[in-house]
N, C-alpha and C positions, 0 to 999 in steps of 0.2 A: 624460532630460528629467525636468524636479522637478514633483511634482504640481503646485504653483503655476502653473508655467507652462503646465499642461495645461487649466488650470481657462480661463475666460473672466472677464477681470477686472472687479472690481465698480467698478461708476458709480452715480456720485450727480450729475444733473443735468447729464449729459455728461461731468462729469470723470472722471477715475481717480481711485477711493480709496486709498490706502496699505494692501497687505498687512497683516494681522495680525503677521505674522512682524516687518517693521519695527517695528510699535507695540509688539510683547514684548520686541525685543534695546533696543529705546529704553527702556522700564520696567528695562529690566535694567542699565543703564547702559552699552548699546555706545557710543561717541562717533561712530562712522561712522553709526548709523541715529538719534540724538538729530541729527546735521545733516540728515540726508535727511528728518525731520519738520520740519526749523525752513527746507528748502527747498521743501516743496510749500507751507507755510503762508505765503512769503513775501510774495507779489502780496497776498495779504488784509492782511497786517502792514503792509507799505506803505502801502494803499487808507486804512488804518485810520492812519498818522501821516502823509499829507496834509495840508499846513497851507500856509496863504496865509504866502510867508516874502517880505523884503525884499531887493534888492543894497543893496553901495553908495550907490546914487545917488536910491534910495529907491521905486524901481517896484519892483509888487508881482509875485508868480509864485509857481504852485503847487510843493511840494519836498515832500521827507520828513526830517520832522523823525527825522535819526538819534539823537537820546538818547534819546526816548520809541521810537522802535523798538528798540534795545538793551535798555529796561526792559521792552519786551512780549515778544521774546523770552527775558530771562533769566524771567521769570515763566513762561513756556511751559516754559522748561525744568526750572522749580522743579515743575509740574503733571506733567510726565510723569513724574521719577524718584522723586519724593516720593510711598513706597508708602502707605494708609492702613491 
């Protein structure tokens, strides 16, 4: 059993944080723990490109605007491996 898993995991306002160990092998450039950060953040990336979008026919309905979510993620990911 790995310390982590012995530990009781940290919350923030009920949720589960992300271990540390993800947020270092994502600074380090893993590509499997850069997607496990860009999967917990995802429901808020979403929330956050909500936009009133159109059909066809011209009714309106809430979506997520996928290009501005692609642009928040690749930014996310410019934030985490971009050492200072």
């Amino acid at each position: 059993m790995t310390e982590e898993s012995t530990m009781e995991e940290a919350t923030f306002n009920g949720k589960k944080l992300l271990p540390l160990s993800v947020i270092e092998a994502a600074r380090a450039g893993d590509p499997l723990a850069v997607n496990r950060v860009l999967r917990y953040y995802d429901h808020y990336i979403n929330k956050l490109c909500t936009r009133v979008q159109y059909d066809k026919e011209g009714r309106s309905y809430l979506g997520v605007d996928e290009e501005m979510k692609q642009r928040l993620q690749s930014k996310l990911i410019q934030a985490i491996v971009n050492k200072p």
